[in-house]
N, C-alpha and C positions, 0 to 999 in steps of 0.2 A: 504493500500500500504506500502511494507515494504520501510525500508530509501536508500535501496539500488536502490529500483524502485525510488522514489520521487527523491535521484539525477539523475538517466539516463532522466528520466522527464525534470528536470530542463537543466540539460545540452542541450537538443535534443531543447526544447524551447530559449537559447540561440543560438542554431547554426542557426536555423531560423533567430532570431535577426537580427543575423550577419550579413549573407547574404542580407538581406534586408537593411541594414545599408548600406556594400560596394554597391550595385544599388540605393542608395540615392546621385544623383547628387551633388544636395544641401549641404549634411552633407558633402561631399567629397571634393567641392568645398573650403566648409567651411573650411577644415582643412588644406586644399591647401596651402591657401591664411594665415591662422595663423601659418603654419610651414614657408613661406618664408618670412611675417613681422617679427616672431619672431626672425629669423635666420637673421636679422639685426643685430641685439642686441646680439647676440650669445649667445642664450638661452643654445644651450645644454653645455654650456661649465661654467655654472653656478652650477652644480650639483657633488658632490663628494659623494664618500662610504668607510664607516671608515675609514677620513679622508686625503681619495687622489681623486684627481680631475677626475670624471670620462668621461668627454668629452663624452656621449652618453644623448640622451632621455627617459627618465623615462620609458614613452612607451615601447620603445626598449629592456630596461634593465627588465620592467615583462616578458616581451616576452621570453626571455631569462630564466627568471629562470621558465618559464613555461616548457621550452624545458629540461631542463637539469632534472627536478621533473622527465616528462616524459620519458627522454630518460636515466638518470641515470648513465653515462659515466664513463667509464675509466680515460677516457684521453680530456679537455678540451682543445685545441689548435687556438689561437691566433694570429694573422702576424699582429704586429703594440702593443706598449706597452706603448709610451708616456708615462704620468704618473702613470701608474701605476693602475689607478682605476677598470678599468673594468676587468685585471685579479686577482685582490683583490676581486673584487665583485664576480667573480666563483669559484675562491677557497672558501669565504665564505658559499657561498650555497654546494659547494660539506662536506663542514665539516658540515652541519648542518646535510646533507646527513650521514655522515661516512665512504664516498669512494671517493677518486679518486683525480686525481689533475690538474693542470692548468701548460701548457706550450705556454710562452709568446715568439715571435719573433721578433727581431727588428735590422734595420741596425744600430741605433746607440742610446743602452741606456746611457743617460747623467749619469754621477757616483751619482748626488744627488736624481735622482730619483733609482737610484738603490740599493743606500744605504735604502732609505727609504720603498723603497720593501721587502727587503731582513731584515730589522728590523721590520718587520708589523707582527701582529700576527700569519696573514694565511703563511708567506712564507714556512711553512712547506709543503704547498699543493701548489707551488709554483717554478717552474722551468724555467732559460732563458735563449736564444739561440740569442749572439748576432752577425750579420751577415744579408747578402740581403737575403728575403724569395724564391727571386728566384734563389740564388745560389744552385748547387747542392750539393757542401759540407752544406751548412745547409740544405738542403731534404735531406742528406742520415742522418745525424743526429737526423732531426724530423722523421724519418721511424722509426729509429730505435729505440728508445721512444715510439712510435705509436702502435708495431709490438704489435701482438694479441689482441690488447687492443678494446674498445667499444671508437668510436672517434667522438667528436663534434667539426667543424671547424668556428672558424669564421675569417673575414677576414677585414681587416683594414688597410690599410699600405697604398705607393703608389696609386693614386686612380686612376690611368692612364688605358686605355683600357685594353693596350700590360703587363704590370704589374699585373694585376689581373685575364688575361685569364691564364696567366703563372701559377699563384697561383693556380688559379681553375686545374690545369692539374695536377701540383706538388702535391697537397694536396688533392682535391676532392675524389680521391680514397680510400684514408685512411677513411673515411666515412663510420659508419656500415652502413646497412640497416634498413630501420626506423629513425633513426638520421639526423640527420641536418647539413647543408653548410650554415652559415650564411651571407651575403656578404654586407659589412658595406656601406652606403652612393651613393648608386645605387640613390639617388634620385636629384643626380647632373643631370642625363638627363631630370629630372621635373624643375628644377630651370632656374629665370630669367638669360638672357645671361650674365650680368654684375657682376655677384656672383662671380664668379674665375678669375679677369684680370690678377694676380700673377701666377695664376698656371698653372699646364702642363695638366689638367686635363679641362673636361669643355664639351658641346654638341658634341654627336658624338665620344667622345674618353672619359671613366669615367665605371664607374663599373656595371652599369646595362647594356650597349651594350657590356662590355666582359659577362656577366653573359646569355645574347641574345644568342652570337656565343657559348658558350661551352656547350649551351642546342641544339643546331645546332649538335654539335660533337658527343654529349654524353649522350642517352637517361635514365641513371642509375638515375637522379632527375626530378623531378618537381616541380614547385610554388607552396608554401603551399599560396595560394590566401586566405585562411578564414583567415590567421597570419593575412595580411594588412588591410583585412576588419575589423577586429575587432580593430586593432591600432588604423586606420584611419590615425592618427600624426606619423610617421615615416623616419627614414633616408634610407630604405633596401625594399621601394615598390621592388617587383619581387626578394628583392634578400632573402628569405627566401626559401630556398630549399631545401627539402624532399629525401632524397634516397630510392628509391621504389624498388629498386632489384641489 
């Protein structure tokens, strides 16, 4: 068997895995229960990438450069910048790449994490747009940035229903085909009730029921469901989505 056969081999053997994995109550149960003890403790916000805080799950962040290996982008596009970390971690990978770069959006980057973005090695691959992601002066800005380009969207900002269907409408189309909408922290509608008493966000209003209704509107994606099964440990259950046409 040549090596090209022995990977599709292996591969085809993992995707079974997988599968069998997400219909494993138990393993699912299992990672249920260890992503909301953990998220006491505020696991994910323990993790930084060449040395800014990248407020995401390990998990998440393979997942990610899995998608970007594959899909090879243009243009990396972001709504939510915080510290900085997780568009330092895609400009990273697009340079290892040799193409493409990263546009971060944000209503309000703080000057010290923006000095220290804009002083980091990658800022060369490195672009920001600061402003509401659902203002339309900042969509005709991010279009125009966007225009012809191969675009992977993820999305992080506001985590309110009405704020992220908005995004999805604004943004989701700039999506090649084959590519990805990644939709941060949809698993605010798996979490116990007492997780968000601060915020505007919470059961019933949060990013996976906008992600629900703009699959209602808009049949151009689907759930990549193998994505979750294989994480298992995730902030984005349903919200990894495929543009099929």
């Amino acid at each position: 068997m040549t090596e090209n056969n022995l990977h599709k081999a292996f591969e085809a053997e993992c995707q079974q895995e997988i599968a069998r994995q997400g219909e494993d109550q138990k393993v699912v149960a299992l990672a249920r229960d260890f992503f909301n003890e953990s998220a006491r403790h505020k696991y994910s916000y323990h993790f930084s990438w060449m040395g800014r805080p990248i407020i995401q799950l390990p998990q998440d962040m393979m997942a990610m450069q899995e998608i970007i290996w594959q899909v090879k982008p243009d243009l990396v596009i972001e709504c939510g910048i915080a510290h900085g970390g997780s568009i330092i971690y895609y400009a990273s990978l697009l340079e290892l790449q040799g193409h493409g770069e990263v546009l971060g959006i944000d209503l309000d980057i703080r000057p010290h994490n923006r000095e220290a973005i804009e002083s980091h090695p990658m800022a060369k691959r490195i672009q920001m747009i600061e402003g509401s992601s659902i203002d339309e002066a900042t969509a005709q800005k991010v279009r125009a940035v966007a225009e012809g380009k191969k675009v992977i969207l993820v999305l992080d900002s506001n985590h309110t229903h009405d704020h992220v269907l908005e995004e999805l409408r604004l943004y989701a189309p700039l999506v090649s085909v084959g590519s990805y909408c990644v939709v941060m922290d949809t698993v605010v509608e798996d979490m116990p009730a007492d997780f968000f008493p601060d915020r505007p966000w919470g059961h019933g209003d949060n990013p996976k029921t906008a992600v629900w209704k703009y699959l209602e509107e808009n049949k151009d994606f689907e759930i990549d469901r193998q994505m979750q099964n294989k994480l298992l440990i995730t902030v984005a259950p349903d919200g990894y989505l495929r543009r099929v046409r």
